[in-house]
N, C-alpha and C positions, 0 to 999 in steps of 0.2 A: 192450449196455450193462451189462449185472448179470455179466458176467463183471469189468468192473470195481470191483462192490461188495464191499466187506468181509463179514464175517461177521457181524455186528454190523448190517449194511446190510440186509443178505440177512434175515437174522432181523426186520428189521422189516417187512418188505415180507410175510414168511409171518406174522407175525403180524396184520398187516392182514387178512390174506385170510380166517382166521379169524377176527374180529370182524366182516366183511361176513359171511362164514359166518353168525356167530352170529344176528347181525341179519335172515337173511333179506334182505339187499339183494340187487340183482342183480348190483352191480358193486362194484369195490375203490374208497372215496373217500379223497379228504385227510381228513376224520376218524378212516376207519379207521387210518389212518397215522399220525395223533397219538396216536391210543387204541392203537397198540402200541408207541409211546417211551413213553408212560407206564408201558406194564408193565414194562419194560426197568428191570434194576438194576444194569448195567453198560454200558461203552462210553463216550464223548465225550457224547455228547447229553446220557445220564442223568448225568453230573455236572456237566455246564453249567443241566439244570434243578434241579439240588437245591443249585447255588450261585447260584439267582436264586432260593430260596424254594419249591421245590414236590420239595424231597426226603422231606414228610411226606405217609403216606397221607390224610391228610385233605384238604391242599391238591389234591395230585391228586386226591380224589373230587370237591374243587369242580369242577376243568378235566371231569372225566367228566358231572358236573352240569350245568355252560354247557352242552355239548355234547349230552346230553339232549333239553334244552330246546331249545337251537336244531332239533334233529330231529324236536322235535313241530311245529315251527311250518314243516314244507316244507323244513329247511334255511336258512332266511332268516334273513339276518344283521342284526343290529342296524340297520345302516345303509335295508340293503332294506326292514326293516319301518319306518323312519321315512321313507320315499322315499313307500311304499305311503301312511301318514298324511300327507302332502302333499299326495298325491291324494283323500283322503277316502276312504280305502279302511283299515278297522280288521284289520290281520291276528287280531289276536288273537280279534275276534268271528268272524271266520270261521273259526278254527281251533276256537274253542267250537260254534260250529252241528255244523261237518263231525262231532266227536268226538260229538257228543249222537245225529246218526245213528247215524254209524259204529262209535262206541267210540273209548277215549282211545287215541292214539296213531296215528290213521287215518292220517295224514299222514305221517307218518315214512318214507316211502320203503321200508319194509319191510313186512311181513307182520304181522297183528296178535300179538301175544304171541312174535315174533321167532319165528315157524314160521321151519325151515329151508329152503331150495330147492337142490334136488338139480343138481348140474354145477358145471361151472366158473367160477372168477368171475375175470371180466376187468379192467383196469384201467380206473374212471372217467376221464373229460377232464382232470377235476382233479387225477386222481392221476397222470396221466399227466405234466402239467403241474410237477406236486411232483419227480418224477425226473430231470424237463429240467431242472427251473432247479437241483436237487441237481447234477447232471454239469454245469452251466455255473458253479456255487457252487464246485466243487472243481477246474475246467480254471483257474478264475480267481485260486487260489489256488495254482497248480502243485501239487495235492496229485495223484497218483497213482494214485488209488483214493478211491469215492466211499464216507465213513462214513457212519455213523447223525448225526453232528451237522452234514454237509450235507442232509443230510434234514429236519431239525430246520431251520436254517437258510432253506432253500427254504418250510416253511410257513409262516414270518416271512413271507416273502415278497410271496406270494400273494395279491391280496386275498381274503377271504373269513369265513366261522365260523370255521376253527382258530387265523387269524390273530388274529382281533377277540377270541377267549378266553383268548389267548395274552398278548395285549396286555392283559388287564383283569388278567390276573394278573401283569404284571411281566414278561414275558417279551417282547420286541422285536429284531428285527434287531439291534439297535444293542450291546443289549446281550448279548443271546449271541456274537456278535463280540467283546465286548470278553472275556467270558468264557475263550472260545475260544482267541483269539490276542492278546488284547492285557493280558497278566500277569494274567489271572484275578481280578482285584478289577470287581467292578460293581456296582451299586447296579439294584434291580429296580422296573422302573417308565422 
């Protein structure tokens, strides 16, 4: 399949690996994958987010911020932690207990203070998942080659954190579509 990605594509997928790198995670997720479109200052993707609003560094430090946050709490998405208070189950207190043990950040799927782990890092379910629906995003468009804004596209997708961060900042399926291919006028949100 990455024979069919662009350079631009490709670039983001090694930039992911490095942010799992950084992280100390064990595997490559759809976060690490949004967190290397955000570095990105060129290709499709980067100008379809900085024509929904998040062409300033600060905007993207928010999306880095949700993102954060969500990884201190397990990954658990907005919706998960309201599913979890349904059941009478407070994520949040138990993300406070574990951290009072552990140290803030226990939870985050990485290693505390983002120590590195040495080898290879393979792709998560999720990211795995992010490349399928990327190469079914771009078969379904007759496009030729899979860019960075089918990749973008694909975590619109998705349920999950990148989507639900994505979504709070304006950024939706809908409207990166319209961005994309339909005259580049969209309203964010």
């Amino acid at each position: 399949m990455f024979e069919r990605f662009t350079k631009d594509a490709r670039a983001v997928v090694q930039g992911a690996v490095e942010h799992a790198e950084g992280a100390g995670a064990r595997s490559v997720d759809a976060e690490h994958l949004l967190l290397s479109l955000l570095d990105r200052e060129a290709g499709r993707a980067s100008f379809a987010l900085a024509a929904l609003g998040l062409g300033s560094a600060g905007r993207r430090e928010s999306v880095r911020g949700a993102l954060a946050g969500a990884r201190r709490r397990a990954g658990l998405s907005r919706a998960e932690t309201d599913a979890l208070a349904g059941l009478g189950i407070d994520a949040t207190e138990i993300v406070a207990r574990v951290e009072e043990v552990h140290g803030v950040g226990a939870m985050s799927g990485g290693r505390a203070g983002g120590a590195r782990r040495p080898g290879h890092r393979g792709l998560g379910r999720d990211a795995r998942e992010i490349l399928e629906k990327a190469l079914r995003t771009a078969a379904a468009r007759r496009d030729r080659h899979i860019g960075d804004e089918h990749l973008l596209l694909a975590l619109t997708l998705r349920p999950g954190v990148p989507a639900e961060v994505l979504a709070d900042h304006g950024i939706t399926h809908g409207s990166l579509t319209r961005v994309l291919y339909g005259g580049g006028e969209a309203e964010a949100g």
